[in-house]
C-alpha positions as a LaTeX table, in Angstrom:
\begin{tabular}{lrrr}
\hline
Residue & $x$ (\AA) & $y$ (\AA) & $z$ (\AA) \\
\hline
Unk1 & 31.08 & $-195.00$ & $-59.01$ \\
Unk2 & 32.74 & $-195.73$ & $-62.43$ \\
Unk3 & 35.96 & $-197.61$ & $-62.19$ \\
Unk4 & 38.34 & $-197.04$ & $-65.27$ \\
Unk5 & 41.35 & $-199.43$ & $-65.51$ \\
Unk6 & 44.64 & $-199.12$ & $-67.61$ \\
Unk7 & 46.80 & $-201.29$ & $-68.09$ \\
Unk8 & 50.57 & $-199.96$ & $-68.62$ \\
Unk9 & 52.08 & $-197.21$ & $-67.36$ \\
Unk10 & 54.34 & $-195.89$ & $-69.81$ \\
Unk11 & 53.59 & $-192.68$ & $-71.74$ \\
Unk12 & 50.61 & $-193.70$ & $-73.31$ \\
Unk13 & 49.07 & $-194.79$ & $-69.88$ \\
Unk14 & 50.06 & $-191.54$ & $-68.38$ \\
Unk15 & 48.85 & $-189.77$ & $-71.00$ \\
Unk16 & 45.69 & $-191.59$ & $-70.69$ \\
Unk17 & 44.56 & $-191.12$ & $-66.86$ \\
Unk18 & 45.77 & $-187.39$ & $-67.04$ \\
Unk19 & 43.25 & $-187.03$ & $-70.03$ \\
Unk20 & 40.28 & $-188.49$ & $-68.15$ \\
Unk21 & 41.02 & $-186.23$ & $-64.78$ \\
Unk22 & 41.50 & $-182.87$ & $-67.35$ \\
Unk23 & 37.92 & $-184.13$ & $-68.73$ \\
Unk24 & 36.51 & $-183.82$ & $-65.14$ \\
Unk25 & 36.26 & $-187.70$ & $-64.45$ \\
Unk26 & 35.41 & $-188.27$ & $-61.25$ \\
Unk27 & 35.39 & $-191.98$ & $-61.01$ \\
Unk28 & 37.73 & $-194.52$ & $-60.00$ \\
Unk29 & 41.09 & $-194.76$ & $-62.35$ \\
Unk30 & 43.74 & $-197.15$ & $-61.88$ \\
Unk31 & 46.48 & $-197.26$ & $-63.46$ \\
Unk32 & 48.92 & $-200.55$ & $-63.80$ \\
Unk33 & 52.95 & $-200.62$ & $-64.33$ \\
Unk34 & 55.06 & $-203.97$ & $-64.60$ \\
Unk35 & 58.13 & $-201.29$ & $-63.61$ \\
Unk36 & 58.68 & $-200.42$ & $-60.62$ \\
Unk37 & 59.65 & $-196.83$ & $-61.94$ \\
Unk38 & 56.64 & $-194.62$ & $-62.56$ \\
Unk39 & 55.67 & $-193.42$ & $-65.94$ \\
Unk40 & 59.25 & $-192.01$ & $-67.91$ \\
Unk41 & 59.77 & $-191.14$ & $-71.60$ \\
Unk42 & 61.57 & $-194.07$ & $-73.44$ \\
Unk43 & 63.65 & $-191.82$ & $-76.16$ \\
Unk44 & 66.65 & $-190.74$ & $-74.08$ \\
Unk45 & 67.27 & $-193.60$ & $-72.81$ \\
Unk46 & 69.53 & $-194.80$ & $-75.59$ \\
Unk47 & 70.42 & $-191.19$ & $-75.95$ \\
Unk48 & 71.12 & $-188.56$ & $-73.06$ \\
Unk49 & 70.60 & $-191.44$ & $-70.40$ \\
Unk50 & 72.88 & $-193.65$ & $-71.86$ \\
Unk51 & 75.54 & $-190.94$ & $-72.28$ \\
Unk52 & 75.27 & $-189.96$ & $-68.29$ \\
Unk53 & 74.14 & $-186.87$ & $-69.54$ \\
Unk54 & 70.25 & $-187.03$ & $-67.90$ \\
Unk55 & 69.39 & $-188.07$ & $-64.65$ \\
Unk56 & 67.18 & $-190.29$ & $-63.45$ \\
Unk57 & 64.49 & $-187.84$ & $-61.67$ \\
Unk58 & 64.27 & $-185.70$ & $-65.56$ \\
Unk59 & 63.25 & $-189.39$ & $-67.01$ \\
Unk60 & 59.66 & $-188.63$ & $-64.88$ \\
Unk61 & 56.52 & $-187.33$ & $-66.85$ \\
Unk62 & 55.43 & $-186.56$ & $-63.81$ \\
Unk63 & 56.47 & $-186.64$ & $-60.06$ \\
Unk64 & 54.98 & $-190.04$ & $-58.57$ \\
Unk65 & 53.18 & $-187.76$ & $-56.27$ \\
Unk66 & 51.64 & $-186.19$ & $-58.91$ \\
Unk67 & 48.92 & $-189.02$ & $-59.25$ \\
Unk68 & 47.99 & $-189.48$ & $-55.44$ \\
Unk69 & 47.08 & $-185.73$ & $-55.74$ \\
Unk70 & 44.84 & $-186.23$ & $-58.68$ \\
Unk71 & 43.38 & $-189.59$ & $-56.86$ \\
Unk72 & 45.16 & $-191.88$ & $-59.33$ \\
Unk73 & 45.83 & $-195.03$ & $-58.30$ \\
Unk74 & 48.96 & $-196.36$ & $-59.60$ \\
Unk75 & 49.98 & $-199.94$ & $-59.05$ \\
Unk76 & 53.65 & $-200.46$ & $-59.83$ \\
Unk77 & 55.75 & $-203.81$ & $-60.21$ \\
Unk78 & 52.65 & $-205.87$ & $-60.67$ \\
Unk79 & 51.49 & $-207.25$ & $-64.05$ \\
Unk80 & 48.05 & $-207.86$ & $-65.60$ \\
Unk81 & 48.23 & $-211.48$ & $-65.95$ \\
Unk82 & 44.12 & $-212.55$ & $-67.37$ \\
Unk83 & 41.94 & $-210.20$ & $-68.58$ \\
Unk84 & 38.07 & $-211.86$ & $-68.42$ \\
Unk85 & 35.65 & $-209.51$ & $-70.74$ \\
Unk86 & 32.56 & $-211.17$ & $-69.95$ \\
Unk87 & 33.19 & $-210.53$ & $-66.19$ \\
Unk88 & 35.21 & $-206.97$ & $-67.38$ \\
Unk89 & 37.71 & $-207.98$ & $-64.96$ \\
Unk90 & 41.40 & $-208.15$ & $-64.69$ \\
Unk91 & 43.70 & $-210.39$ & $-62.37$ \\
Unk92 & 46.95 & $-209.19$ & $-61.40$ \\
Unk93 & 50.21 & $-210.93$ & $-60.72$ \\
Unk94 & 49.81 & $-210.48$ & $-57.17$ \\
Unk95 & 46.82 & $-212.10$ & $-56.85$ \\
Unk96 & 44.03 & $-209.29$ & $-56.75$ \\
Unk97 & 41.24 & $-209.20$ & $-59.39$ \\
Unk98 & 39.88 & $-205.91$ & $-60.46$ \\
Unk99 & 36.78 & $-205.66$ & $-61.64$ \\
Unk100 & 36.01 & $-202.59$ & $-64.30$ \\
Unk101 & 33.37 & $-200.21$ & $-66.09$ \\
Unk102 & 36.10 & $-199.37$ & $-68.93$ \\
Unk103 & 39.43 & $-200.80$ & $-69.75$ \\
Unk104 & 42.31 & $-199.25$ & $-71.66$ \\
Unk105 & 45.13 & $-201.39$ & $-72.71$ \\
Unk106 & 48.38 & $-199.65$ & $-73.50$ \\
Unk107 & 50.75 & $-202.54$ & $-73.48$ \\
Unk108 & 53.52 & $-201.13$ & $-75.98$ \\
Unk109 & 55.75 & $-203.43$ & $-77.70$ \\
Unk110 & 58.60 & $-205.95$ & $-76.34$ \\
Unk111 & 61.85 & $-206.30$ & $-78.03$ \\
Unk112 & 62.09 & $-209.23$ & $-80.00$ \\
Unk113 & 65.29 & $-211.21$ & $-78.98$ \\
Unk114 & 67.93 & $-213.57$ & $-80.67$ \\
Unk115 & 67.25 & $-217.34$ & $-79.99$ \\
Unk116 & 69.27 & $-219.29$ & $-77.09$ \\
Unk117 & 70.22 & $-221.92$ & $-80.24$ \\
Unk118 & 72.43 & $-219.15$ & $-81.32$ \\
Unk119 & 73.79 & $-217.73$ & $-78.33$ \\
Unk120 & 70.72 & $-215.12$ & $-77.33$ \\
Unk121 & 70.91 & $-215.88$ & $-73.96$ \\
Unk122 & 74.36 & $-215.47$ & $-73.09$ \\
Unk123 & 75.24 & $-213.17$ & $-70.75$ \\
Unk124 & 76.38 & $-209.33$ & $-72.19$ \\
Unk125 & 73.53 & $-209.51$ & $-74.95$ \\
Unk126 & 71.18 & $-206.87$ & $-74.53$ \\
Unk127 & 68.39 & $-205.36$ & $-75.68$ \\
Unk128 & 67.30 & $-201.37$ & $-75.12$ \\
Unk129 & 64.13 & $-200.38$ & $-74.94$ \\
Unk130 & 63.09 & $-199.45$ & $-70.87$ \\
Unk131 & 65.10 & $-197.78$ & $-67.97$ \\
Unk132 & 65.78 & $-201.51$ & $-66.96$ \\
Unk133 & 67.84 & $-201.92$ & $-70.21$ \\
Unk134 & 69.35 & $-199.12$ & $-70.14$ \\
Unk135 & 70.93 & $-199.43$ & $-66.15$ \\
Unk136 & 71.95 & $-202.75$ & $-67.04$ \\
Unk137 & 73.92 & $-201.62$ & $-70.05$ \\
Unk138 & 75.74 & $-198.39$ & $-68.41$ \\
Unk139 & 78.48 & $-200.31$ & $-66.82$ \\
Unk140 & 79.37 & $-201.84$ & $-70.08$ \\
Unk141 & 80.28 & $-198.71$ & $-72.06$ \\
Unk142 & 83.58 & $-198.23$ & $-71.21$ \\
Unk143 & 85.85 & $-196.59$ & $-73.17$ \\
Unk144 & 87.78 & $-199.42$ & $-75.55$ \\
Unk145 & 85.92 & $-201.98$ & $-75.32$ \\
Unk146 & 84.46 & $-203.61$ & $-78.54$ \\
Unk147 & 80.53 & $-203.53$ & $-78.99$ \\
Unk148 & 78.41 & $-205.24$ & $-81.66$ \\
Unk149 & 75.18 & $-203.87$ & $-82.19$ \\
Unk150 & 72.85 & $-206.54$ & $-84.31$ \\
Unk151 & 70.68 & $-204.72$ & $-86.38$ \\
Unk152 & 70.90 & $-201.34$ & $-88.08$ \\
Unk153 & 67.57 & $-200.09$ & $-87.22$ \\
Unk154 & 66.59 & $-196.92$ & $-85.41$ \\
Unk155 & 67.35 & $-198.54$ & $-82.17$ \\
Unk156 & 70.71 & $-199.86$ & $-82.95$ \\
Unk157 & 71.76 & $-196.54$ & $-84.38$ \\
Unk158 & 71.14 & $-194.86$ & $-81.53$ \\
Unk159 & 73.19 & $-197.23$ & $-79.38$ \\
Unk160 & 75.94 & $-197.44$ & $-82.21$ \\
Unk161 & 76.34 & $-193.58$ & $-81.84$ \\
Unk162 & 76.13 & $-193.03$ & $-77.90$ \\
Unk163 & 78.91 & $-196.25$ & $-77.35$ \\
Unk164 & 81.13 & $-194.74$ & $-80.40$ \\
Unk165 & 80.75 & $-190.97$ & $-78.69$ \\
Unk166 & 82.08 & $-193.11$ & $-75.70$ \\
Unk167 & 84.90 & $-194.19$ & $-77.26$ \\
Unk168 & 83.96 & $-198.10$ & $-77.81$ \\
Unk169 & 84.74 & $-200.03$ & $-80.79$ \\
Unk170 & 81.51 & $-199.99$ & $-82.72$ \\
Unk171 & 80.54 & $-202.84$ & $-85.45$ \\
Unk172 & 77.27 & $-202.64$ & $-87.08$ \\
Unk173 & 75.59 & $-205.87$ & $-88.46$ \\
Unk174 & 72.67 & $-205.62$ & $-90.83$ \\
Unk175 & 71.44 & $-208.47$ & $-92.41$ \\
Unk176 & 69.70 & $-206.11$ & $-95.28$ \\
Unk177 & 71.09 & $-205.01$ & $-98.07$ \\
Unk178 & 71.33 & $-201.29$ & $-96.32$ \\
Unk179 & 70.89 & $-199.87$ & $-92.83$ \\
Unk180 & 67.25 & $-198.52$ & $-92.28$ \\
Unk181 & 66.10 & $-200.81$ & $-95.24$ \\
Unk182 & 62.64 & $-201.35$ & $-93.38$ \\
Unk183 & 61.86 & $-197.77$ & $-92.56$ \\
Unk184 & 63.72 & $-195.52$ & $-94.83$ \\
Unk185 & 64.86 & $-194.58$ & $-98.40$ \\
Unk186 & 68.31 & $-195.20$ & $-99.48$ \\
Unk187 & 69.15 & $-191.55$ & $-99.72$ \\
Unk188 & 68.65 & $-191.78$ & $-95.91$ \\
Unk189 & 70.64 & $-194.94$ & $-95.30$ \\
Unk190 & 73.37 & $-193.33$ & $-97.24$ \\
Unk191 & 73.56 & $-190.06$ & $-95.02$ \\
Unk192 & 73.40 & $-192.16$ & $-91.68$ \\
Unk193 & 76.14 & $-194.49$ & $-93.33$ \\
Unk194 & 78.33 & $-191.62$ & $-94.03$ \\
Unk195 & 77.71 & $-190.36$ & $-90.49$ \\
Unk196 & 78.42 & $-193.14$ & $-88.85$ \\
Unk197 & 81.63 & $-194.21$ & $-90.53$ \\
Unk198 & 83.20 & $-190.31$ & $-90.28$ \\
Unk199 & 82.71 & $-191.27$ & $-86.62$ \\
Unk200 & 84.47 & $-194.29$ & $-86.72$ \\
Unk201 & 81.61 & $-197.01$ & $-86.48$ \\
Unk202 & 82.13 & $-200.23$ & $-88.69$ \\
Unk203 & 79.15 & $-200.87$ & $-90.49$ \\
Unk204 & 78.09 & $-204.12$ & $-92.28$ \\
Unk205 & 75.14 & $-204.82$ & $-94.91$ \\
Unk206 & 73.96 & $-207.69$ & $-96.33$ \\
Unk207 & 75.14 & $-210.26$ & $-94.08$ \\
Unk208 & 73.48 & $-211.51$ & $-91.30$ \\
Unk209 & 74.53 & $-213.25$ & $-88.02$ \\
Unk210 & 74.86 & $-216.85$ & $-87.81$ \\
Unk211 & 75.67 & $-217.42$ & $-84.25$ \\
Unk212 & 76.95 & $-215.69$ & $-81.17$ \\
Unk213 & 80.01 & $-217.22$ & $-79.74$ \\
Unk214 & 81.36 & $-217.88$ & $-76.00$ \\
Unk215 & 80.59 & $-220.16$ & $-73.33$ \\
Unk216 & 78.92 & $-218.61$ & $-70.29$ \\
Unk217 & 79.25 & $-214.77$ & $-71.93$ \\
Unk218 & 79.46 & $-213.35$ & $-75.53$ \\
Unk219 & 83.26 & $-212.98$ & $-76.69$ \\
Unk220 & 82.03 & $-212.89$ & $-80.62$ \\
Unk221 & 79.91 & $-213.24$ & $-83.41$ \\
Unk222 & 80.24 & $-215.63$ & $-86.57$ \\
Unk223 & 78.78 & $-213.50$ & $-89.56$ \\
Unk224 & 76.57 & $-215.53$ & $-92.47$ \\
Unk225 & 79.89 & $-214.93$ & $-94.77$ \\
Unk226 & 81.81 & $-216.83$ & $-92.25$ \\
Unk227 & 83.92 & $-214.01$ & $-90.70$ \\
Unk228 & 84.18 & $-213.71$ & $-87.48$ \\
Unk229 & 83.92 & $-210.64$ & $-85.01$ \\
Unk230 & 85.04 & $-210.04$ & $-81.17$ \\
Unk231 & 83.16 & $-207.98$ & $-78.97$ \\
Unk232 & 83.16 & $-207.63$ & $-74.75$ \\
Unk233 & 79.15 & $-207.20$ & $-75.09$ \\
Unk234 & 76.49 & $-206.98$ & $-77.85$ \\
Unk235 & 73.51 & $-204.49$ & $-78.51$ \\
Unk236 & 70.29 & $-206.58$ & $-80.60$ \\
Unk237 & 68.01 & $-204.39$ & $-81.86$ \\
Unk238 & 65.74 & $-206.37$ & $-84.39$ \\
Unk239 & 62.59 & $-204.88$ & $-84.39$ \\
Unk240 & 59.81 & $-205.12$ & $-81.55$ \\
Unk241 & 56.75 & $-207.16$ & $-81.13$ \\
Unk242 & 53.26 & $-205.43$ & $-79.91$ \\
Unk243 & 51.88 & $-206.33$ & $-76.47$ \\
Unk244 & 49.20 & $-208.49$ & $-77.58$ \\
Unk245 & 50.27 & $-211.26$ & $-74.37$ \\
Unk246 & 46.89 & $-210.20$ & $-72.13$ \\
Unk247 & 44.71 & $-209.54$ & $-75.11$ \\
Unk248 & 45.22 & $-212.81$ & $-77.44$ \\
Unk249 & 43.65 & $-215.02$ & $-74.87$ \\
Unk250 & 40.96 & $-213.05$ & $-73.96$ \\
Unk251 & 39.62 & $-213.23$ & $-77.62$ \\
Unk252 & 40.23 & $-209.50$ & $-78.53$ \\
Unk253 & 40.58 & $-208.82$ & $-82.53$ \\
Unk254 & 43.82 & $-208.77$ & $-83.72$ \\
Unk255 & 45.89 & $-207.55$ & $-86.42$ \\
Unk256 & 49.50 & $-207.00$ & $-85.88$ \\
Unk257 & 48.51 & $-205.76$ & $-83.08$ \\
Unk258 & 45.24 & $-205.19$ & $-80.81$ \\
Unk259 & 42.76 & $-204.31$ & $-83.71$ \\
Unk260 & 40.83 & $-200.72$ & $-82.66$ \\
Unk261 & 38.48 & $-198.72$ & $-84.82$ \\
Unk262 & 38.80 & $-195.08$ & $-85.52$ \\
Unk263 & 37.34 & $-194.67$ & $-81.94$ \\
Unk264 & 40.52 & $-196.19$ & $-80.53$ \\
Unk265 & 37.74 & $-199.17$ & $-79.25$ \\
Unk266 & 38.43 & $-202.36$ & $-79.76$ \\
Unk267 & 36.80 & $-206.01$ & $-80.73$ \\
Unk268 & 34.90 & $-205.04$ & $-76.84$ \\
Unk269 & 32.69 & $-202.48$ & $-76.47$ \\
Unk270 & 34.47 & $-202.17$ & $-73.38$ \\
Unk271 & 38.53 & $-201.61$ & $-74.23$ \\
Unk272 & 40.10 & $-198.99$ & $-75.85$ \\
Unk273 & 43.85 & $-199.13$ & $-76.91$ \\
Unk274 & 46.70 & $-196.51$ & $-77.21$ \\
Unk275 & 50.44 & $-196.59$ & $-78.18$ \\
Unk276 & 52.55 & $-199.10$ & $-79.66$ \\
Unk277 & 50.32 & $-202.26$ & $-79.00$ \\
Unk278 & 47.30 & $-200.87$ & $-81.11$ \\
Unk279 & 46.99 & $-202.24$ & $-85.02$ \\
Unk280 & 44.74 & $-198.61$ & $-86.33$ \\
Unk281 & 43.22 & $-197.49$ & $-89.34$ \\
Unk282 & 45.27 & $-194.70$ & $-91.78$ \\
Unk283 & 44.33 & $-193.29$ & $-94.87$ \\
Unk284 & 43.27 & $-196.75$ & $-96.36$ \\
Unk285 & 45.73 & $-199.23$ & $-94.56$ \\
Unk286 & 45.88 & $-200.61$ & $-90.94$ \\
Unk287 & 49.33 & $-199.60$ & $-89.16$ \\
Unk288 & 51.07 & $-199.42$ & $-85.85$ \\
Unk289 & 52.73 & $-196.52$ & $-84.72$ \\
Unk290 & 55.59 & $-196.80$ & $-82.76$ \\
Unk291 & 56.27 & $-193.11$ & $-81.83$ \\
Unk292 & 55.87 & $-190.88$ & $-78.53$ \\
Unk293 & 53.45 & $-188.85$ & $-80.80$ \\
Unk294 & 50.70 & $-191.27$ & $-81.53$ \\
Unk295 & 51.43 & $-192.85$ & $-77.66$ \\
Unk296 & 50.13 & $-189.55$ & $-76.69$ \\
Unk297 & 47.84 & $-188.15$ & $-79.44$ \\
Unk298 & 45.92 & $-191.77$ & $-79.19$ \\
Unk299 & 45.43 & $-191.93$ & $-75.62$ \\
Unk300 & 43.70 & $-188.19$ & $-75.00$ \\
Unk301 & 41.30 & $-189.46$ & $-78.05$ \\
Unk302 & 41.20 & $-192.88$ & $-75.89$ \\
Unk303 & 40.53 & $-191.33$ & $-73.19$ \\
Unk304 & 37.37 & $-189.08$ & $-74.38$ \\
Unk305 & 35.84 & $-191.48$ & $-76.21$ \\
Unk306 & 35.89 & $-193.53$ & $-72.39$ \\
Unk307 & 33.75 & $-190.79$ & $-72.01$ \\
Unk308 & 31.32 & $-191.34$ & $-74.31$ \\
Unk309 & 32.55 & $-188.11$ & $-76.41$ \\
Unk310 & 33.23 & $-190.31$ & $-80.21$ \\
Unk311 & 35.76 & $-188.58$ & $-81.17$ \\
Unk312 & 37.37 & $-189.96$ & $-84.54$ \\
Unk313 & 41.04 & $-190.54$ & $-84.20$ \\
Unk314 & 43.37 & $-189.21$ & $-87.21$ \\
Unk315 & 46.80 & $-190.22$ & $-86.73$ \\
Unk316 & 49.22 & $-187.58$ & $-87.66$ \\
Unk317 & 52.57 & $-189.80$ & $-87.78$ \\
Unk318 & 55.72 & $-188.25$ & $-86.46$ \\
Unk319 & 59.41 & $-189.48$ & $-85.25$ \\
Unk320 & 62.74 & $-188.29$ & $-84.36$ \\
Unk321 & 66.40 & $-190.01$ & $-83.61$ \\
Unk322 & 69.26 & $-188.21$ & $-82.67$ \\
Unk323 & 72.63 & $-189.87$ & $-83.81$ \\
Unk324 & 75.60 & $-187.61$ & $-82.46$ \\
Unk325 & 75.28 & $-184.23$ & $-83.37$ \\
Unk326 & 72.60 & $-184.77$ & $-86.20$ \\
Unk327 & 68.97 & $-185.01$ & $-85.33$ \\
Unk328 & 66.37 & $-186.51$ & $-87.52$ \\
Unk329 & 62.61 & $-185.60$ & $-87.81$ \\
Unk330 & 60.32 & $-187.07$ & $-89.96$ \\
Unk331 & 56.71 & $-186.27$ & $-91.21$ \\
Unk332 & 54.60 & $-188.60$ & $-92.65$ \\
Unk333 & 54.70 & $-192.06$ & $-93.35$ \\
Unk334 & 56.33 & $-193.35$ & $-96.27$ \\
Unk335 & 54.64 & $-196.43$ & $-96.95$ \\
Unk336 & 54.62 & $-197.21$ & $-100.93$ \\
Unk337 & 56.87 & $-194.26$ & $-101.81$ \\
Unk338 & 58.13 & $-194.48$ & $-105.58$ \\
Unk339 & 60.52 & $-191.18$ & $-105.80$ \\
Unk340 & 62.84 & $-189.56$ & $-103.49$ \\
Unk341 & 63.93 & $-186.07$ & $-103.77$ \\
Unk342 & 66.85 & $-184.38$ & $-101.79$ \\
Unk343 & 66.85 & $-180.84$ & $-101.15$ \\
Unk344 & 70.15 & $-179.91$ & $-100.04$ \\
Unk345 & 70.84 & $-177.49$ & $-97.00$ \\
Unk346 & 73.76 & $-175.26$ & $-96.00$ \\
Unk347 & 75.91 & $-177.88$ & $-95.06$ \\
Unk348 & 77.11 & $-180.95$ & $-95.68$ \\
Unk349 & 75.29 & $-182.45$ & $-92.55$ \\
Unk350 & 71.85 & $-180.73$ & $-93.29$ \\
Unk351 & 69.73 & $-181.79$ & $-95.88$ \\
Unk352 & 65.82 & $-182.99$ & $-96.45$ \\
Unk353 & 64.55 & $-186.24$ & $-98.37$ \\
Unk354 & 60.96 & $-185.40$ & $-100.13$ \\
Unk355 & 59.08 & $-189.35$ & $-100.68$ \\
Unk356 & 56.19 & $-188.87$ & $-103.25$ \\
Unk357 & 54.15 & $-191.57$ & $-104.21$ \\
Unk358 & 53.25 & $-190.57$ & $-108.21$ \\
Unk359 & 52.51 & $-186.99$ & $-107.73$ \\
Unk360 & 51.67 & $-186.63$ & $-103.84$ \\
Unk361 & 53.83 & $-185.48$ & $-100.93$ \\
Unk362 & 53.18 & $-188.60$ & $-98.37$ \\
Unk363 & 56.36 & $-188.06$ & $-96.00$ \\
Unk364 & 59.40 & $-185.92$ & $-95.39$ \\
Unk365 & 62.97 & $-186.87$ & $-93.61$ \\
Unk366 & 64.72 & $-183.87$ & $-92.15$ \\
Unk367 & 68.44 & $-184.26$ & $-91.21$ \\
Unk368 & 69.29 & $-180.83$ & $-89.11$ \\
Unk369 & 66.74 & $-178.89$ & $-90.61$ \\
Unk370 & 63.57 & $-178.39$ & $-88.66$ \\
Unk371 & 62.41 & $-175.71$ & $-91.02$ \\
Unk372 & 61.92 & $-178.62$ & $-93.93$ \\
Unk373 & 60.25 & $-180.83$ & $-91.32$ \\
Unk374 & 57.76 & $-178.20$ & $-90.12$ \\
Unk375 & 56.57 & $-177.51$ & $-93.45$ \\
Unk376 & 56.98 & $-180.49$ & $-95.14$ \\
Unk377 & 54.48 & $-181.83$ & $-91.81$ \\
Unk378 & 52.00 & $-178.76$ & $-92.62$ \\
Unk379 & 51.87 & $-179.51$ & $-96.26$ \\
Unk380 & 51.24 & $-183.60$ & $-95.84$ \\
Unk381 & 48.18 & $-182.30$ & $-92.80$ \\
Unk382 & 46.91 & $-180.28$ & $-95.44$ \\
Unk383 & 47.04 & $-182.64$ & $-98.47$ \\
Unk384 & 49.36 & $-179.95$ & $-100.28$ \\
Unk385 & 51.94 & $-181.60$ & $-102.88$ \\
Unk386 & 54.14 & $-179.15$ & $-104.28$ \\
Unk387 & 56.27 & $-179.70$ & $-107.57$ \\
Unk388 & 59.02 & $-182.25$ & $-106.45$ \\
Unk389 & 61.21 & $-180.15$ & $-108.59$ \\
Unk390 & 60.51 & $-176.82$ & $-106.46$ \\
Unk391 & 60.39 & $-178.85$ & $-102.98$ \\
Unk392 & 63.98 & $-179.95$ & $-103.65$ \\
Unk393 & 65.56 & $-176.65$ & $-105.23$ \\
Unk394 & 67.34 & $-175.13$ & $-102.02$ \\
Unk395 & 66.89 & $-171.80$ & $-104.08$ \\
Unk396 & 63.25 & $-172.10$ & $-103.71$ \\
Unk397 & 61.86 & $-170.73$ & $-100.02$ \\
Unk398 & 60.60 & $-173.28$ & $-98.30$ \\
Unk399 & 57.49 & $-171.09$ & $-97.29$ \\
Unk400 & 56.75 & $-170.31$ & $-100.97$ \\
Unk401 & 55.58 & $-174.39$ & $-101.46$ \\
Unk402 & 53.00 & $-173.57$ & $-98.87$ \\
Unk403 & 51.20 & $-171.18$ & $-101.27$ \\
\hline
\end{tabular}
């Protein structure tokens, strides 16, 4: 009998091993999770989570049940320490070695953290990015107390919002010259500024953090500019590295991440990747995807190609954030954009950003206003561009650039 190993059991593992038993697999599957939680979505965490305002239990893809009753077996709190692929097997951290027909690695992406030579590990520095971070970090948003958030990312955003719709004391730091330098245009860093400050959060740009201060716990920050900030606890959230820690040493391809074809297969004939760890081909460039979207979209292709089916994998790249009452969706990707257009909505907090690179539609930001990010994702799936001038007139119907 077959046995089909993956290796991490977030939503791109789940994803995964419920693909293979849809597709009528009847071999062995295990699945393996370094948490001791079973597979959860990661996006409310720093959201409705955070604010108190999910439980636990509705974190769940599915009930841990669920995958006994589909003859899943799902290790949790145990790590895949050595992967062998000339023996195809895999030791775990609690000593067992697993030998395997087909492997699947869907090892996400680790925060990257501040250095200990400037105060990274004191104690009240955090990180969010699992349901570990994010129970660590409740206790410390309490109303009044002063939180720096390092980094003015997606991630740091988030947190910025939920502590400031606590009632903390909110600083920003962003060593670029804007917030969202990295990922968005500056129309969009401008909207998110002005959101942010209405709701009280301090935000600084272009100056970066020279050290964390306090002896056993953070009390501060010094600034690059030589100011200095107090905080009771800080947020980082500078970027994330892919889970490349089992595949590196076991000689697989990589590429800023764990290179895969368009068959989701990588350097092995063997392993297939999905989710945030995989480095993939898109249009003509190699890319990560760090989105619940591709986690899932990539694994069901993973997963029947495991089954011999070759399936090509198209990426069709998707994200959201929600930052207080304003939710973001974006279509696209706008890699080597080289005009912006805004289309205006019916309020001051809704409004669409249209990124065309020469004549071509390539990616759409949506701030409260789904109906721009539904088409504008239907037009960039088609390879439709309409007239930048049209997409952005808010007299034009947004149907009518469809035709």
């Amino acid at each position: 009998m077959s046995h089909f190993v993956v290796i991490g059991a977030g939503q791109a593992g789940s994803s995964l091993v419920a693909k293979l038993r849809a597709e009528a697999f009847e071999g062995r599957i295990t699945l393996i999770g370094a948490e001791t939680a079973p597979p959860y979505q990661r996006p409310p965490l720093s959201k409705a989570y955070l604010l108190g305002e999910m439980e636990k239990a509705r974190l769940f893809l599915r009930p841990e049940a669920w995958y006994g009753e589909h003859d899943i077996d799902l290790r949790l709190g145990v790590t895949a320490d050595a992967l062998d692929k000339g023996a195809k097997t895999v030791t775990l951290s609690d000593g067992e070695t697993l030998a395997y027909d087909r492997l699947a690695l869907c090892t996400g992406a680790h925060p990257r953290r501040l250095p200990a030579a400037i105060g990274g590990d004191l104690a009240g520095v955090f990180t969010m990015r699992d349901l570990a971070d994010a129970d660590t970090l409740a206790p410390e948003m309490v109303e009044g107390r002063r939180l720096l958030v390092v980094g003015g990312g997606y991630i740091g955003l988030e947190a910025a919002a939920v502590a400031a719709k606590r009632g903390l004391q909110v600083t920003v730091v962003e060593q670029a010259e804007r917030i969202l330098q990295r990922v968005a245009a500056p129309e969009t860093s401008a909207f998110f500024r002005d959101l942010h400050r209405r709701h009280g959060v301090e935000i600084r740009e272009g100056v970066g953090l020279d050290r964390l201060l306090g002896e056993s716990r953070v009390t501060g920050a010094r600034l690059s500019d030589g100011t200095e900030i107090a905080c009771d606890f800080a947020i980082v959230g500078v970027g994330v590295a892919p889970g490349t820690g089992l595949a590196e040493p076991a000689g697989l391809a990589l590429d800023n991440g764990i290179r895969c074809d368009i068959h989701c297969r990588t350097s092995d004939e063997s392993i297939w990747l999905a989710g945030d760890c995989a480095s993939l081909l898109w249009t003509d460039m190699r890319i990560r995807l760090e989105s619940v979207g591709n986690a899932i979209d990539m694994a069901e292709n993973a997963a029947l190609n495991m089954l011999g089916r070759g399936v090509e994998y198209r990426p069709r790249p998707w994200f959201w954030s929600d930052q207080f009452d304003t939710k973001l969706q974006i279509a696209g990707l706008n890699a080597g954009w080289d005009a912006v257009h805004v289309r205006p909505g019916t309020g001051p907090e809704q409004q669409s950003h249209w990124y065309y690179r020469g004549d071509k539609l390539i990616a759409v930001d949506a701030m409260n206003d789904s109906r721009a990010y539904m088409i504008g994702k239907r037009l960039i799936e088609a390879g439709k561009s309409p007239d930048p001038a049209r997409a952005s007139d808010p007299t034009t119907e947004l149907k009518a650039l469809l035709a």
